[in-house]
Kinemage of the C-alpha trace (Angstrom):
@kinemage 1
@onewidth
@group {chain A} dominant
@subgroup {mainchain}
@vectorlist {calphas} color= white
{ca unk a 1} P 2.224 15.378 -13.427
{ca unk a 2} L 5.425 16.750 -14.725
{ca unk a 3} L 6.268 18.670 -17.809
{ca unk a 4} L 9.256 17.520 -20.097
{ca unk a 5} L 12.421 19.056 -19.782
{ca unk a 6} L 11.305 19.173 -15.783
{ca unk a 7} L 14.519 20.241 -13.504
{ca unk a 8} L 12.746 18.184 -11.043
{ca unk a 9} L 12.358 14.960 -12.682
{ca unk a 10} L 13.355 12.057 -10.149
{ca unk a 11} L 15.452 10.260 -12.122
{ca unk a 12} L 17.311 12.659 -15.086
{ca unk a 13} L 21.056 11.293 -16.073
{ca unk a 14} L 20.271 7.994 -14.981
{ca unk a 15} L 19.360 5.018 -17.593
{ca unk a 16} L 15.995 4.072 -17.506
{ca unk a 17} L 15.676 1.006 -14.796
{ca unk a 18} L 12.558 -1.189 -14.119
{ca unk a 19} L 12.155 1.246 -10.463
{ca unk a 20} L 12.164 4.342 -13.280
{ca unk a 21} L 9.239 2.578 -15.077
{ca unk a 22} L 7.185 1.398 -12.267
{ca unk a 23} L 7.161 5.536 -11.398
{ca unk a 24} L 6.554 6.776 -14.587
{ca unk a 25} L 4.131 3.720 -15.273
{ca unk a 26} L 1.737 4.766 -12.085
{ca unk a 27} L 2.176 8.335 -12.531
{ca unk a 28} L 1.245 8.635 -16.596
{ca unk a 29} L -1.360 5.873 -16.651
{ca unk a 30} L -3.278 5.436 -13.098
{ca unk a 31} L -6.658 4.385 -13.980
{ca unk a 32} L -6.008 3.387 -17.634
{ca unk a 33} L -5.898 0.432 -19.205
{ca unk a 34} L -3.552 0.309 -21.842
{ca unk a 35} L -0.939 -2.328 -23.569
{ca unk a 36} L 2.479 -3.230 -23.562
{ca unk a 37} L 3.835 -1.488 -26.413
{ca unk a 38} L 2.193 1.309 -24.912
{ca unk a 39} L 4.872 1.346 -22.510
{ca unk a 40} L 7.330 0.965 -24.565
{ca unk a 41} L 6.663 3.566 -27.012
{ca unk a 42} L 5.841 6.372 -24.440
{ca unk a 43} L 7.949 5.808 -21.515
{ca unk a 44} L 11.510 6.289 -22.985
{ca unk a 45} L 9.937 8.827 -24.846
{ca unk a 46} L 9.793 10.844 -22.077
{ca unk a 47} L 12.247 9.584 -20.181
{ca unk a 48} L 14.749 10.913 -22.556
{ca unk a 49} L 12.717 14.442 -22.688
{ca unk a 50} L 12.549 15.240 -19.248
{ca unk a 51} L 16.584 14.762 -19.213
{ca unk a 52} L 16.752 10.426 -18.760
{ca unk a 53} L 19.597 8.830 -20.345
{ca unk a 54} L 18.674 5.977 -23.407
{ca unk a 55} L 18.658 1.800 -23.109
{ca unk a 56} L 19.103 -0.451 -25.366
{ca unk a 57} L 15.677 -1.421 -27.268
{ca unk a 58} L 16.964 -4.811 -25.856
{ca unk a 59} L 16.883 -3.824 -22.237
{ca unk a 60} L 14.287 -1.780 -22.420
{ca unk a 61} L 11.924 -4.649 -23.509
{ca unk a 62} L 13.103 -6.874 -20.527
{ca unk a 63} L 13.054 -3.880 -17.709
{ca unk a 64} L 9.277 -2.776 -18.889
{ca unk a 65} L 8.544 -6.720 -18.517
{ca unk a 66} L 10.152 -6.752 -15.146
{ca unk a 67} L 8.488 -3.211 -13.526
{ca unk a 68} L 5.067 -4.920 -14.289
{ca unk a 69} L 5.954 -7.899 -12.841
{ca unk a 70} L 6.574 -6.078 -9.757
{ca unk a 71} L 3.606 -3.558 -9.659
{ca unk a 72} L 1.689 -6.943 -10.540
{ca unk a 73} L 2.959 -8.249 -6.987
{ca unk a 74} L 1.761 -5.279 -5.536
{ca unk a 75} L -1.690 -4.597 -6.785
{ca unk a 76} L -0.987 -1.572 -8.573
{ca unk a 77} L -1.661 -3.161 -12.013
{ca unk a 78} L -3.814 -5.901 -13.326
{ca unk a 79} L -2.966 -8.297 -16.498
{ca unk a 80} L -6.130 -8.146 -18.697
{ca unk a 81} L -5.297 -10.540 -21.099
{ca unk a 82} L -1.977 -10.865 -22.988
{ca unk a 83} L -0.484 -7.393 -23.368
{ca unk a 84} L -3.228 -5.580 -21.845
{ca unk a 85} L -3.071 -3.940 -18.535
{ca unk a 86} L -4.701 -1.596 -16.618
{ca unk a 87} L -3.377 0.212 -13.975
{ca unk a 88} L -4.741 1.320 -10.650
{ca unk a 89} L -6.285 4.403 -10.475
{ca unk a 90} L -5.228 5.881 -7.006
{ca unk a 91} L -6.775 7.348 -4.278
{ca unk a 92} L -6.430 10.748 -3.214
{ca unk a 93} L -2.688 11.777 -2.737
{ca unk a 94} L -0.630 8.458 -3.055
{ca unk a 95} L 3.229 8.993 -2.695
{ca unk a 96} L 3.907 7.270 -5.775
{ca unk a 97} L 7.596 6.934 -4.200
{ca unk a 98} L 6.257 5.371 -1.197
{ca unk a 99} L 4.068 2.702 -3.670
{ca unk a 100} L 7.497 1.593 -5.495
{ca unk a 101} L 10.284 2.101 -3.259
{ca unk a 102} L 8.773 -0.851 -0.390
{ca unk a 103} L 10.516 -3.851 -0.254
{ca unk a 104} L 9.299 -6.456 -2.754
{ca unk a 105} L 6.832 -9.510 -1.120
{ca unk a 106} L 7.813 -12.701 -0.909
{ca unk a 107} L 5.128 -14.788 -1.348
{ca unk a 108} L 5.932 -18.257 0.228
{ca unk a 109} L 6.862 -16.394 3.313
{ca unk a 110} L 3.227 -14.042 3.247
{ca unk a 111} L 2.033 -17.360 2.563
{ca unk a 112} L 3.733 -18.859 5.783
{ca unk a 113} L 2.887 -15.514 7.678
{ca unk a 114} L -1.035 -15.921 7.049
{ca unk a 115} L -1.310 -19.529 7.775
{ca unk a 116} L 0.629 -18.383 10.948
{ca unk a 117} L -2.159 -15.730 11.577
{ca unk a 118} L -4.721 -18.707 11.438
{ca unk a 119} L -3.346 -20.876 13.511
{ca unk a 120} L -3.359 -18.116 16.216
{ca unk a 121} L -6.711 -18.462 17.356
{ca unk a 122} L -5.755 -16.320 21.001
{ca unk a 123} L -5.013 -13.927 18.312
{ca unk a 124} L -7.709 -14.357 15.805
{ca unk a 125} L -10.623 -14.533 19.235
{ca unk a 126} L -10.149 -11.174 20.485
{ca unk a 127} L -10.500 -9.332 17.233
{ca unk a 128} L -13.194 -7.174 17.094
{ca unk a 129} L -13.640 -7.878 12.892
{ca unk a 130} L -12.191 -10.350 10.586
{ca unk a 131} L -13.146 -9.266 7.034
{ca unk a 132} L -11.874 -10.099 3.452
{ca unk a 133} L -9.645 -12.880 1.733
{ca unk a 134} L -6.061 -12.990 0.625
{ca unk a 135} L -2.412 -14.032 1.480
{ca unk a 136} L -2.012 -11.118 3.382
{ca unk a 137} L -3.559 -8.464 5.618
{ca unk a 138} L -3.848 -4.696 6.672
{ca unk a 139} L -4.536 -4.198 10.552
{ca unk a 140} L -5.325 -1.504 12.748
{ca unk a 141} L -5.164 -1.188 16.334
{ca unk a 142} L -5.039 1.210 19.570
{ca unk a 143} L -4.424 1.704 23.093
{ca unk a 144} L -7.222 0.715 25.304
{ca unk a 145} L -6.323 4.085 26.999
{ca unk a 146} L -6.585 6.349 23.943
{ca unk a 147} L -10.142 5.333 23.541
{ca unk a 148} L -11.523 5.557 27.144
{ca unk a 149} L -10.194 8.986 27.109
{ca unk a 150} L -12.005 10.062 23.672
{ca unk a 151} L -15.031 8.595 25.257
{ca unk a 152} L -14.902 9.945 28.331
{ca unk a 153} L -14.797 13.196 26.108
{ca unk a 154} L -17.100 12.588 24.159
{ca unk a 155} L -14.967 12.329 20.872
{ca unk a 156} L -15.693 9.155 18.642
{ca unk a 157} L -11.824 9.275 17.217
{ca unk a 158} L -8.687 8.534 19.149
{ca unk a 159} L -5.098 7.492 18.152
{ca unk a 160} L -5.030 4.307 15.883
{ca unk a 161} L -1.988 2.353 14.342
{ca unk a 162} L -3.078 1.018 10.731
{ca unk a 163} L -0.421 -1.052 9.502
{ca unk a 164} L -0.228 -4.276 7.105
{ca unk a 165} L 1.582 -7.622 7.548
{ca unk a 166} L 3.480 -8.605 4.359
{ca unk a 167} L 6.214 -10.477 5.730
{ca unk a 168} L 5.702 -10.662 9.843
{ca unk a 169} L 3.135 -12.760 11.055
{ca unk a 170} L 0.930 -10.840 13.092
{ca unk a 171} L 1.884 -12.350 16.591
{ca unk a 172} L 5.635 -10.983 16.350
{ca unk a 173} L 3.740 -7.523 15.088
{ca unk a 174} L 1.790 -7.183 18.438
{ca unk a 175} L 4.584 -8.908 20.371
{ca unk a 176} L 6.916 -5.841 19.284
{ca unk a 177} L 4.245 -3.482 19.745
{ca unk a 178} L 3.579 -4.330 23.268
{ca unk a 179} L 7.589 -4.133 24.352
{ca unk a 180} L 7.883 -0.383 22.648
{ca unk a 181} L 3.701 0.839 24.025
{ca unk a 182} L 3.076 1.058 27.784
{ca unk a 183} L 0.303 -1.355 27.417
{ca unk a 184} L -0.768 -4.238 25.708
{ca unk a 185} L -2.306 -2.814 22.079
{ca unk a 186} L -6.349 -3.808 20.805
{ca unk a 187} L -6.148 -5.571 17.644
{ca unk a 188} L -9.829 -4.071 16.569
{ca unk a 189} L -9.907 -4.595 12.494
{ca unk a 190} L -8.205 -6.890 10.257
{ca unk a 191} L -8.775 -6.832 6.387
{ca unk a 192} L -7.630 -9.951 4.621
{ca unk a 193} L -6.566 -9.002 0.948
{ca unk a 194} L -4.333 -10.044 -1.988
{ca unk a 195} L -3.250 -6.434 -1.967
{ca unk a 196} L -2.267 -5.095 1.089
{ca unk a 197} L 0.484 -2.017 -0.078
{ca unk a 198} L -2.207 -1.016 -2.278
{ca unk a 199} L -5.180 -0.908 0.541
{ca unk a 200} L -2.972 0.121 3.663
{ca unk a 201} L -2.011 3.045 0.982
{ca unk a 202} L -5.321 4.054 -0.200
{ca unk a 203} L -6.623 4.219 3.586
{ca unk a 204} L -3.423 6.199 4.985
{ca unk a 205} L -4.095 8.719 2.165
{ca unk a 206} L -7.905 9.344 2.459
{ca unk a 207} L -7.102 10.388 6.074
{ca unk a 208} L -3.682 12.237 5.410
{ca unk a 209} L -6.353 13.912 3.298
{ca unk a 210} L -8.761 14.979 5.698
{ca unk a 211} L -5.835 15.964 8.308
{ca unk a 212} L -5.914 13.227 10.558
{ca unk a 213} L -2.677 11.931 10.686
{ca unk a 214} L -0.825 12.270 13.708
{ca unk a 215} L 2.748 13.602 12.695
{ca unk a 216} L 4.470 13.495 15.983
{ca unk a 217} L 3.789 9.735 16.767
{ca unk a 218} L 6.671 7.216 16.897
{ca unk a 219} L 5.939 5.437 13.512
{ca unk a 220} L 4.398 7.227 10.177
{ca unk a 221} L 1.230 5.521 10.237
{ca unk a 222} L -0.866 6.131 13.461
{ca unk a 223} L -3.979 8.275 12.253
{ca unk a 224} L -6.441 10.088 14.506
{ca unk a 225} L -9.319 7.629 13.732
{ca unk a 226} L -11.828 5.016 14.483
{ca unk a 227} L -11.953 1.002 13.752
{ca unk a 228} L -15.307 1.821 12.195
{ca unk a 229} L -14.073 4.821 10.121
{ca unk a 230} L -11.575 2.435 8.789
{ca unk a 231} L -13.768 -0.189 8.125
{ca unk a 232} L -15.839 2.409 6.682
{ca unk a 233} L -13.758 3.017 3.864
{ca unk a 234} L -12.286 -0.293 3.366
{ca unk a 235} L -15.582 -1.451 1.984
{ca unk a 236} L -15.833 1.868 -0.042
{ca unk a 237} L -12.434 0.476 -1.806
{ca unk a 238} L -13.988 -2.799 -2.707
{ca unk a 239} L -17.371 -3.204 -1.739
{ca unk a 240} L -17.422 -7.244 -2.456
{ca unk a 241} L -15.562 -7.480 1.056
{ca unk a 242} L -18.318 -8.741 3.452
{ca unk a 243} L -17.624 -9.236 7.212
């Protein structure tokens, strides 16, 4: 966490905007609850010490009211009852940047992209596990070739994509995938979940964690890993999901 007066801080000389909050929000509170005014009492406080420019106590009210709204959509904070929230506590090394600055979700298109996904069923049949509920989904899959050659030596990890489908429906995902990948990609796992940013983020960190992200792959999120690894820790995150 930063100090006041940091040199560093992200955001000094600039007013304090609802993308400010949602920052300072995850990074001061993860795995708190706490209320409203809470907010609005601390943040500007230091804001303002670690070299932020002041808003209006007008403004201020409606930004704090619109960065929750947005962490709400992404699962990074929960609504307890009215003014109550609690935040998500996250796992491991979460680039808080990387949490706020994705685009925001659209929910009657995830909503058009899932029903998509389950009226897919060439799609849906050769999926190895289905798990979960939710509007949306994270995914993982490989190259049939990566895993007959970890086989072959013996190794029970080869090179996996694990992405999420927010807006895409899954079809145009793989269809993409298998233009750009010299063969046609194994959709292995699929995790249905109201909070996909939150879950694809929590799994990409846990193995950034224990080194086993491949750093030289086209695309930031193909990890040297297993289906059942992934699945693994999925159900560690929320052990209610049940296959």
């Amino acid at each position: 966490m930063q100090s006041d007066n940091d040199s560093s801080y992200h955001s000094k000389g600039l007013p304090l905007k609802p993308e400010i909050i949602q920052k300072l929000i995850i990074e001061l509170f993860s795995g708190q609850t706490i209320t409203r005014q809470t907010i609005i009492n601390e943040i500007p406080r230091i804001h303002i010490a670690r070299g932020g420019k002041a808003n209006s106590s007008s403004d201020l009210t409606g930004s704090v009211k619109s960065a929750l709204t947005k962490l709400k959509r992404k699962g990074l904070v929960e609504s307890l009852s009215y003014g109550y929230w609690r935040v998500a506590s996250l796992v491991g090394a979460v680039e808080i940047e990387e949490l706020i600055e994705i685009e925001e979700i659209d929910n009657s298109y995830e909503s058009e992209s899932i029903k998509e996904l389950d009226n897919q069923p060439e799609i849906l049949s050769d999926v190895d596990v289905i798990i979960g509920v939710g509007n949306s989904a994270v995914y993982l899959y490989y190259l049939p070739a990566y895993r007959i050659v970890a086989e072959k030596n013996g190794e029970s990890v080869w090179q996996c994509k694990i992405g999420r489908t927010d807006r895409d429906p899954l079809g145009r995902i793989l269809a993409q995938a298998s233009t750009a990948l010299p063969e046609k990609p194994h959709l292995a796992l699929i995790v249905k979940t109201k909070h996909p940013l939150y879950m694809e983020s929590a799994i990409h960190s846990v193995l950034k964690l224990r080194g086993q992200h491949i750093k030289n792959s086209p695309g930031s999120e193909w990890f040297l890993t297993s289906p059942d690894e992934v699945l693994a820790l999925v159900k560690f995150f929320d052990p209610t999901l049940d296959k």
